[in-house]
N, C-alpha and C positions, 0 to 999 in steps of 0.2 A: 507282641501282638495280643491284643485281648479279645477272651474267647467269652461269648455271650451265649447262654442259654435259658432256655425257657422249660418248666416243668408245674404241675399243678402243686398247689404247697401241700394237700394232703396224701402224696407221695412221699416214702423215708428220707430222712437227709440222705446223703452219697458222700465218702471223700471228694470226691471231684468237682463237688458244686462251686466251693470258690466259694466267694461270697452272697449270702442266701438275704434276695431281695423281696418281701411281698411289695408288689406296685397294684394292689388292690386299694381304693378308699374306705370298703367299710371290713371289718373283721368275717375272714371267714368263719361259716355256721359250723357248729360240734365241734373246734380244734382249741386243743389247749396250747394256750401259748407257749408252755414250753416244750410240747410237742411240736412246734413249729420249726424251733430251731432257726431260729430268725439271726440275723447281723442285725438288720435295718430293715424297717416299715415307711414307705416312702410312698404316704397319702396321698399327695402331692401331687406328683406324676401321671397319676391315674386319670382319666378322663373326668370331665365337668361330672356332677350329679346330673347335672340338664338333656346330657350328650347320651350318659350312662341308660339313664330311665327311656328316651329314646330308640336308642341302638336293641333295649331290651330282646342280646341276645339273639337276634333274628338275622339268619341268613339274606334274607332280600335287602336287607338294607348293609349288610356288612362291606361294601366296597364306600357306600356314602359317608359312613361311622368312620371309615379309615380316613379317608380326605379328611373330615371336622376335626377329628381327632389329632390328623399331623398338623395343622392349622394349631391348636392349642397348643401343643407341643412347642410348636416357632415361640410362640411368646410366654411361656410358659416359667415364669423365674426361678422353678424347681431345678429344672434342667443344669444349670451350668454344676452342682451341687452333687447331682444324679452321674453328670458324666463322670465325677471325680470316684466316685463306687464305684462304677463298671469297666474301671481304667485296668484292672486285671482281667482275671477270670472270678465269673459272677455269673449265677442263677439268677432268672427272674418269675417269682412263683407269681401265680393267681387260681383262683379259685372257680374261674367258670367251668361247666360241665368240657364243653367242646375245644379240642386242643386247637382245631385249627380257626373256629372263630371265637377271638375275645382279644381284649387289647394288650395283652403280652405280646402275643404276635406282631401286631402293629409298631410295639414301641421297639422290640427286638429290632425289627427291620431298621425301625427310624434311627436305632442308634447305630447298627451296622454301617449306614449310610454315612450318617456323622461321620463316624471315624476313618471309613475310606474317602472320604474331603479332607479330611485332616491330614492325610501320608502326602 
């Protein structure tokens, strides 16, 4: 069964993480890449630039951001690619201030779901 989590990337790596995903689009600000401790950067994934500049972070609109955002996700040709990552245990970093709004969150979910359709 794979185990999916979520952590901000400028947090230490962990034994535990599994495989260390940023699903940000742009680089986070002050980290050095090999500070990152990356597997995989998986631009991709991340929400539109369109969606991004939008949602800008704001709580009033975070339940709207999630619907658009599970919307791209459906047709999203990253995906088939991304599930093949997360098929163990895998970390999914990002870089926004707030843990419980930003689209780790969202994508965590949506792939959770995926894979309890799939059993």
């Amino acid at each position: 069964m794979p185990s999916l989590r979520i952590k901000r990337v400028y947090e230490p790596p962990a034994p535990d993480d599994g495989v260390r995903i940023l699903v940000d689009r742009l680089w986070p600000r002050g980290l050095r890449k090999d500070a990152a401790a990356l597997d995989y950067w998986c631009k991709d994934i991340a929400p539109s630039p369109e969606l991004r500049k939008w949602f800008d972070h704001r709580e009033d609109r975070f339940d709207e951001f999630k619907q658009r955002y599970r919307l791209e996700l459906k047709s999203n040709p990253a995906l088939a690619e991304f599930r093949k990552l997360t098929k163990g245990k895998a970390t999914l970093l990002y870089a926004a201030h707030d843990e419980k709004i930003n689209h780790a969150v969202v994508l965590a979910e949506y792939m959770r779901a995926l894979n309890a359709k799939k059993r």
